[in-house]
Every structure is written in structure tokens, then in C-alpha cells.
Phi, psi and omega in degrees: 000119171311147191262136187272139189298129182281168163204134184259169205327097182033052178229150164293130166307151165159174169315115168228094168268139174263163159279096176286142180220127202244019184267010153224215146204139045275165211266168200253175177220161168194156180291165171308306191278005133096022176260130144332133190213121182280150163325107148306305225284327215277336166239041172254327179296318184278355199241339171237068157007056170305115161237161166241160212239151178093181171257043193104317197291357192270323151336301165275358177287318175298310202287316182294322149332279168343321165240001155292312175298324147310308187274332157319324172281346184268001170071034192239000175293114294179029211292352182275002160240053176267157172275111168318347171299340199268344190295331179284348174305311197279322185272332167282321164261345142299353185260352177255330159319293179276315183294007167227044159055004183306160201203092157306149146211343146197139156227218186037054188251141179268161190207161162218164193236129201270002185231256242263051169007092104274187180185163164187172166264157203243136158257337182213155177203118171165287167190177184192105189057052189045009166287157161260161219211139165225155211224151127240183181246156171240128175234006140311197165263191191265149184229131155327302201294019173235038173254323204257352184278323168305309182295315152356270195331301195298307164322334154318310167286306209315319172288334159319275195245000179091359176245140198293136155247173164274154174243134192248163160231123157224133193263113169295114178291118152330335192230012156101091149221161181300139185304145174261134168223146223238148184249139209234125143219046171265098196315336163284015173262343171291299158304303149350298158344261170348301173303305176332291200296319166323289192314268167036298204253345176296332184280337173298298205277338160263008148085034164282000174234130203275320214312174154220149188267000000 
């Protein structure tokens, strides 16, 4: 008896890396084979009319987080050449690390979705109390819109290998005290997306939105 092929919305399991292209800006994500693939973040901001304010640095915080926190988990951190601004960051996530058992395995990874072409980057992917998990950080406040941007994600993976993860929020404290982390598991935040991204690109394609992709 043929062994029957999984599939996730009517896609084959597998690797699906986008092509970042960071040569302008806002920056692109593309299939190998050069199709457009819109940003979550680019249509959760444009469709809940997000906007931001400032000059970049809270941006840039993020970003620096992030990877300090990539090269800690990857054992490659370097802490006596850290900006003590960043060390409570790096003690607000060990301390949320250990008490919920968290476990890496690999993150800061790009993913696409081969039917509905999106993407995004994953910051963590590994388990929590031996479940498997995808996580991302915040080093912000807390937002509605980052329920349907994890429930993305996790779908991302799910088409990589076919396994269900818990969805995470873990919000990083400024002031070392433990990351708060919020757990998302309302099986309608997936289709919710799904609607976002539609409306998204018909006000895109029908020239209600100046974005350009």
C-alpha cells in the first residue's frame, strides 16, 4: 500500500527559504524563482493601520536584542564585549528560560509560505516543557496584532515539517526582571490572518494602498 504524502494547506512538507533582498528599502523577501512574497509585520501594520513614530532607536533596540540573544543561544556571546544597556535584556530572558524549561534549536530563520506567499523571520523555534514551540521577543509593549503575527509564523513551520507548535509571545523586561510570556492558542487566529493578508493585498492591488511591495 502507497504510503499516503502529508500536506499542509495543499502544499508537500519541506524547507521553503525566501531570498532576502536588503538592497533597498522596505526590504523584500522573494521565492527562489524571483515571485514577491508580502512581510507579516508589513501586513499586519498596513491593515491595523499601525503607524510608528520616532527616530528609529526603539528599532534599533530591537534588532540589537535580537541578536544578542541569537548569539547567546547559540553559545557564541561574547558578554565582556556587551553594551551594559543590553545586559538586562539578555537576565529578563534567562530567567523566563529557566523557569519555564525552555530549550533552543535553532532561530533568526526566514520561512515562506509556498500557497499563500508570505514570510517572515522566526526568532526562536525549540521546546518549552518538552512541547515544541516557536517564540518570538518583544521588547516593547504588548499589542493585539502580535497573536496573528506568531500564528503566521508557527504555520510556517508547520509546512516545513508538519509539526504543531505552542505559540509564544515573550516580552523582555528593560529592567532584568523576568520576561513576561504570553501564550496564544486560539485555533481562529489562523484564519484571522488569512482574512488580514487577503484584505491586504485586494486594497494593494486595487490601488487603495500607496505601500509598495
Amino acid at each position: 500500500m502507497k504510503e499516503k504524502k502529508i500536506t499542509i494547506d495543499g502544499c508537500n512538507l519541506g524547507l521553503y527559504e525566501p531570498y532576502f533582498d536588503c538592497s533597498g528599502f522596505p526590504y523584500q523577501y522573494h521565492t527562489p524563482d524571483g515571485i514577491n512574497l508580502d512581510r507579516v509585520t508589513t501586513v499586519l501594520n498596513m491593515e491595523l493601520g499601525i503607524m510608528f513614530h520616532g527616530d528609529g532607536s526603539a528599532a534599533e533596540k530591537g534588532t540589537a536584542v535580537h541578536k544578542m540573544l541569537q548569539y547567546y543561544n547559540e553559545k557564541t556571546l561574547d558578554i565582556k564585549k556587551m553594551d551594559d544597556f543590553y545586559k538586562p535584556y539578555l537576565e529578563s530572558y534567562k530567567k523566563c528560560v529557566a523557569k519555564n524549561n525552555i530549550k533552543f534549536e535553532y532561530g533568526e530563520v526566514r520561512r515562506f509560505h509556498p500557497a499563500f506567499l508570505y514570510a517572515g523571520t522566526i526568532d526562536f523555534v525549540g521546546t518549552i516543557n518538552g512541547k515544541l514551540c516557536v517564540i518570538d521577543y518583544k521588547t516593547g509593549g504588548i499589542y493585539k496584532q502580535h497573536l496573528w503575527q506568531i500564528s503566521s509564523y508557527e504555520r510556517l513551520l508547520l509546512v516545513q515539517d508538519g509539526n504543531p507548535r505552542e505559540r509564544l509571545i515573550m516580552y523582555l523586561s528593560e529592567e532584568g526582571e523576568e520576561a513576561k510570556l504570553i501564550k496564544y492558542d486560539d485555533p481562529n487566529h489562523w484564519p484571522q490572518f488569512l482574512t488580514l493578508l487577503m484584505a491586504y493585498r485586494i486594497k494593494l492591488n486595487e490601488g487603495y494602498l500607496k505601500h509598495k511591495k
